[in-house]
N, C-alpha and C positions, 0 to 999 in steps of 0.2 A: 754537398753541392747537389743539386736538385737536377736530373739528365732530363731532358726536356724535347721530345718531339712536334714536329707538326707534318700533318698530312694534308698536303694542299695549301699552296703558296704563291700563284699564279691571280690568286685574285685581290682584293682591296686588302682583305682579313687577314691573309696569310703575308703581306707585306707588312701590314701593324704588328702582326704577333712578331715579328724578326726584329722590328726594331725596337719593341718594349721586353723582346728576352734575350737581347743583343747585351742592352746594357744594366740585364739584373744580376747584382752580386752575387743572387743565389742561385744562379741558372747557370747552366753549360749545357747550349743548344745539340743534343748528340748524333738526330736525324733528320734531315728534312726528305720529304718523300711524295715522288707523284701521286698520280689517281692511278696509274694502269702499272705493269709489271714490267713495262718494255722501257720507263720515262726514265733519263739518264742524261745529266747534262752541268756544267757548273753552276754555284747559286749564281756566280758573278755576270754568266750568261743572261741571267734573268734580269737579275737585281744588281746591275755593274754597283751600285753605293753600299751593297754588302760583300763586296769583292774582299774588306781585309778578314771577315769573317773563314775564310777557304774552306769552304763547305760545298759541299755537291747536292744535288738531286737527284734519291737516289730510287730507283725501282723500286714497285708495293712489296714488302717483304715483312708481311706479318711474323715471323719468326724475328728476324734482326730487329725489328722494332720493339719486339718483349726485350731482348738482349739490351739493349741499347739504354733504354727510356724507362723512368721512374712514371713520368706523363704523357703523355699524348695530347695534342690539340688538331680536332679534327675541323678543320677550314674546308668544308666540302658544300657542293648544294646538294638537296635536299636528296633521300631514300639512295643515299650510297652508305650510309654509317652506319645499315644495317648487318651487312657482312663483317664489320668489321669490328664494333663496340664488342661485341662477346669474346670475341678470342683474346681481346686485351683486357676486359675485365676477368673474366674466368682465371688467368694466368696473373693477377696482381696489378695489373699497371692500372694506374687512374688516368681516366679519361675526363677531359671537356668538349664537349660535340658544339660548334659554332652551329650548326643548322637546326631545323624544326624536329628533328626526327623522334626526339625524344621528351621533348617541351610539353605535348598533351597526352593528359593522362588516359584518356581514350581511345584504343586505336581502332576504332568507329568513325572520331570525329575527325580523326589524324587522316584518315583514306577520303573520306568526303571531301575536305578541304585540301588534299595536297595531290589526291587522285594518283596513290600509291598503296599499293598494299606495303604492309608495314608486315614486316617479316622474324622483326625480333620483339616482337610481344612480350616477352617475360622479361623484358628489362626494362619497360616504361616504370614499373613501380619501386625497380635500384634506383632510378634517375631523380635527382635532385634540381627541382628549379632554381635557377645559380641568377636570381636577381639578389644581390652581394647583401643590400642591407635591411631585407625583409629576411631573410633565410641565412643567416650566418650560421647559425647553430650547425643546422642539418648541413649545410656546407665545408662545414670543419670535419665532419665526419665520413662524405661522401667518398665513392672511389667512380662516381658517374655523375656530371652535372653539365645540365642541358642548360648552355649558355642561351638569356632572352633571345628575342627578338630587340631590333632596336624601337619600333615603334613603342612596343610593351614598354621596353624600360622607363621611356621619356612620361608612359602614360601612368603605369602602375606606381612608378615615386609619386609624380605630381597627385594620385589619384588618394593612396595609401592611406594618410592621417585622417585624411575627411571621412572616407568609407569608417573606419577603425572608429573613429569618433561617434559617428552615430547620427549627425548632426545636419545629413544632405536626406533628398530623398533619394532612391537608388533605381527611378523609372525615371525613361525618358535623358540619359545621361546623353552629352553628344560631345565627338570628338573631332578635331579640325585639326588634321597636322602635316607640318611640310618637311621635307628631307630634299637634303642636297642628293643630286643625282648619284652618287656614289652607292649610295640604299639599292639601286638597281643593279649594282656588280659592273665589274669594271666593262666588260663587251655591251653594255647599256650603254654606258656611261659614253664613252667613246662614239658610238651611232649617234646619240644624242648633241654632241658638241661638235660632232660632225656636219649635223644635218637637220637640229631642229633647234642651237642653239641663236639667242638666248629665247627661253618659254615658262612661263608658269601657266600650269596644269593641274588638275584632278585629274584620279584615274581610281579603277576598281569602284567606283562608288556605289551607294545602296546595298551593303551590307555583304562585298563580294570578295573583300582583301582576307587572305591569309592570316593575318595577326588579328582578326577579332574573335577567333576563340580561343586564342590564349589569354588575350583583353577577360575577356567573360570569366574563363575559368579562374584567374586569380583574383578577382574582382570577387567572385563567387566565395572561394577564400580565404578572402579578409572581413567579407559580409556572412558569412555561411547561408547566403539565400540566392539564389538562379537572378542572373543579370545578361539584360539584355542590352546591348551602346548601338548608336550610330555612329559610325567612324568613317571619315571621308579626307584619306592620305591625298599629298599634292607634291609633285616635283619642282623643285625652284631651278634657278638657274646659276646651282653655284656646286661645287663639287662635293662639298664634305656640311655637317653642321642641321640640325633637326627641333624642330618649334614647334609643339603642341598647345592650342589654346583646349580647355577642358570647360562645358559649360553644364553644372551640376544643379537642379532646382534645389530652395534647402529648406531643411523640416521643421525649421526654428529662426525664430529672430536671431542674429547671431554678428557681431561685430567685426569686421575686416582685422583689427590690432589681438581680438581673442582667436580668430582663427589661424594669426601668425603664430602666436603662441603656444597652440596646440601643435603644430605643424614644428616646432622648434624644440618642442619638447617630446617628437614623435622621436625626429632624427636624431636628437643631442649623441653625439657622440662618434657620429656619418660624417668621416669628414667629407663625404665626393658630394653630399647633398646641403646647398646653402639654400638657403631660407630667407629670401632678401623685406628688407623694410617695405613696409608702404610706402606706395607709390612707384617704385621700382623696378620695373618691368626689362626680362633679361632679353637678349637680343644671341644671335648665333654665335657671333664673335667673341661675345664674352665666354663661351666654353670649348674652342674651335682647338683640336688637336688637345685637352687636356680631359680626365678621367671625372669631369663634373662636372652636375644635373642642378643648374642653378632653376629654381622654383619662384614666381611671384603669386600669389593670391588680393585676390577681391573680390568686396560683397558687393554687390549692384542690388543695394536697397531696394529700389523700383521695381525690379523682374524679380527679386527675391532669389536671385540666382547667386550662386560662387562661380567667378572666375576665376581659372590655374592658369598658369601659364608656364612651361616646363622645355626646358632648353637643354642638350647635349651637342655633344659628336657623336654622330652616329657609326661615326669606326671607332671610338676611343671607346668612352662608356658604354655605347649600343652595341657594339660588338667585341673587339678585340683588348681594351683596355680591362671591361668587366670582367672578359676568361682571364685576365691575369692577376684582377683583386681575387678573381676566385682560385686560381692557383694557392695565391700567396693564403689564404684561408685554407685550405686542405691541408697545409704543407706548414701551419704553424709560424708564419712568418708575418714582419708589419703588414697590414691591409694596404701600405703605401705606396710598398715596395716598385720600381721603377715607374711609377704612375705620377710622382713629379718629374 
């Protein structure tokens, strides 16, 4: 049985993780644990619908939590999981970091873009990017993985085959994508429904959002050559559920039914990542609370362009469901495991 921590549970993320390591056969939830050293409270206080759970909230106690925990899942925002990834890895325990902290592999580009110094430097190169079905290998092995972003995820599945393939050009790529307010953390979310709901919006745009150098650098990755996106995020007026349109110019005459194809024969074997027929186009609800990224493509003859079109949950697969395919991947277990 697999003992299973989480640190930070107050927000979207740390409410997923509870309820997808609530009901894994191979889990026994062993700690849950504040942000500060003084936080002390029932889960049931928090979370009254995990009340038959009887677990507390319990003070940061980096010691009990080596005790305790086979895993760790850290649910924090951003340049707090620097204190605290080393002392769990150094002593054995595996970690998955929900936040950016460890995602770029630069921590040059980590401080410019997240406007923190980054303070555990020697660990950016233990960290494993933990997008589940580009990187399994290296994730089966890892004792550190830097759970995506959810943007990234929705982009870099839909993106993957085509880049790999050869068969787009790689200048000039643009990104258009919306997310249910929840992407913004629950004290977002809440302001928002409060007081500006309902709205559809862009925000960050012209090249200002946090997730386009993670976009770039695995893009970079799978192409081995410097990639530049426009990417221009939108908040809808719905709580959960995230739609990326992808608009790629391509380098070849190239048939809508052959680039399913390639794209089916990228993933064979993925079960979170479907490949739908032509004509097909996925919508939020068809992935809404489950741990998969239905994908539609098209060739727009005329512009010579490929359209993606790449659909999640952005707490499921964008966030909380993917640390738990990645769990169940470090840990030897089906990739499915509580994810139906």
């Amino acid at each position: 049985m697999i003992r299973a921590g989480i640190i930070g549970i107050t927000g979207y993320t740390g409410e997923e993780l509870l309820k997808l390591l609530s009901k894994h056969d191979d889990v026994k939830i062993t700690g849950i644990y504040g942000r500060s050293s003084s936080e002390k409270r029932d889960l049931k206080d928090v979370y009254p619908k995990f009340a038959g759970l009887n677990l507390k909230v319990e003070p940061l106690n980096i010691e009990q939590v080596l005790t305790n925990c086979d895993i760790v899942f850290l649910a924090l925002p951003h340049a707090i999981a620097f204190e605290i990834v080393p002392h769990l890895i150094d002593l054995g325990v595996k970690v998955i970091d929900l936040s950016a902290d460890f995602r770029l592999k630069s921590a040059d580009v980590y401080e410019k873009w997240y406007n923190a110094i980054h303070t555990a430097k020697d660990y950016i190169d233990k960290a494993i990017y933990g997008l589940s079905e580009l990187n399994d290998k290296e994730i089966k092995n890892a004792f550190l993985v830097a759970n995506p972003g959810c943007y990234p995820t929705s982009i870099i599945l839909g993106c993957a085959p085509a880049i790999k393939n050869g068969f787009v050009d790689l200048n000039g790529i643009v990104i258009d994508s919306k997310s249910g307010i929840s992407g913004a953390g629950r004290k977002s979310a809440l302001e928002y429904f409060r007081n500006e709901y309902p709205n559809f919006t862009a925000y960050k745009i012209a090249g200002s959002h946090r997730h386009i150098p993670e976009i770039e650098q695995e893009f970079a990755n799978l192409s081995g050559e410097k990639i530049v996106v426009s990417f221009t995020p939108h908040i809808m007026p719905v709580e959960r559920g995230m739609l990326s349109t992808i608009y790629i110019n391509l380098r070849q005459n190239i048939k809508t039914y052959t680039v399913i194809e390639r794209y089916r024969e990228f993933y064979k074997g993925r079960e979170f990542v479907k490949i739908l027929d032509e004509g097909v186009v996925p919508g939020i609800k068809d992935v809404v609370n489950t741990n998969f990224c239905e994908i539609s493509v098209k060739v727009d003859e005329r512009a010579k362009m490929l359209v993606i079109v790449s659909v999640i949950d952005n707490l499921v697969k964008g966030a909380s469901g993917q640390a738990v395919q990645n769990m169940n991947l470090m840990f030897g277990l089906s990739e499915t495991a509580s994810l139906y």
